[in-house]
C-alpha positions in Angstrom: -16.0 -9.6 17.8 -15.1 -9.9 14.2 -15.2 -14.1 13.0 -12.1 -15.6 12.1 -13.5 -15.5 8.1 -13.7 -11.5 8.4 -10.7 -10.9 10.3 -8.9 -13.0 7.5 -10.2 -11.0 5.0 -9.3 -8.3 6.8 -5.9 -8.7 7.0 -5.5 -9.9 3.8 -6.4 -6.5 2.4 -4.4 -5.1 4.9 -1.5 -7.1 3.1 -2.0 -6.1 -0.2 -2.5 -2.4 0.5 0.3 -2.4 2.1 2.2 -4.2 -0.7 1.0 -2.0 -3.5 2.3 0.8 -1.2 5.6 -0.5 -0.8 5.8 -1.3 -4.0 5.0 2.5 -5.1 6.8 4.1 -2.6 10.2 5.0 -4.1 8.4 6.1 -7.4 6.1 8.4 -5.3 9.3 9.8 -3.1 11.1 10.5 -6.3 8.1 12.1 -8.1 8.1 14.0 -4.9 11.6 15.0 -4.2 12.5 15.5 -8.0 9.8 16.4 -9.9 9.9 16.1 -13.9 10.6 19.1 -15.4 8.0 20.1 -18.4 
């Protein structure tokens, strides 16, 4: 069993992948959908 300090931690990461996926997600979906044309 994980200690409440760890499992904290944990999902604290958890969060902020999670936000800097979110926050990238419509950027990566148009990059993928509508490539730039070069």
């Amino acid at each position: 069993m994980l200690d409440s300090g760890v499992k904290k931690t944990l999902t604290a990461v958890q969060d902020k992948i999670s936000f800097l996926f979110d926050y990238n997600h419509s950027s990566l979906d148009e990059i993928i959908h509508d490539p730039p044309n070069q």
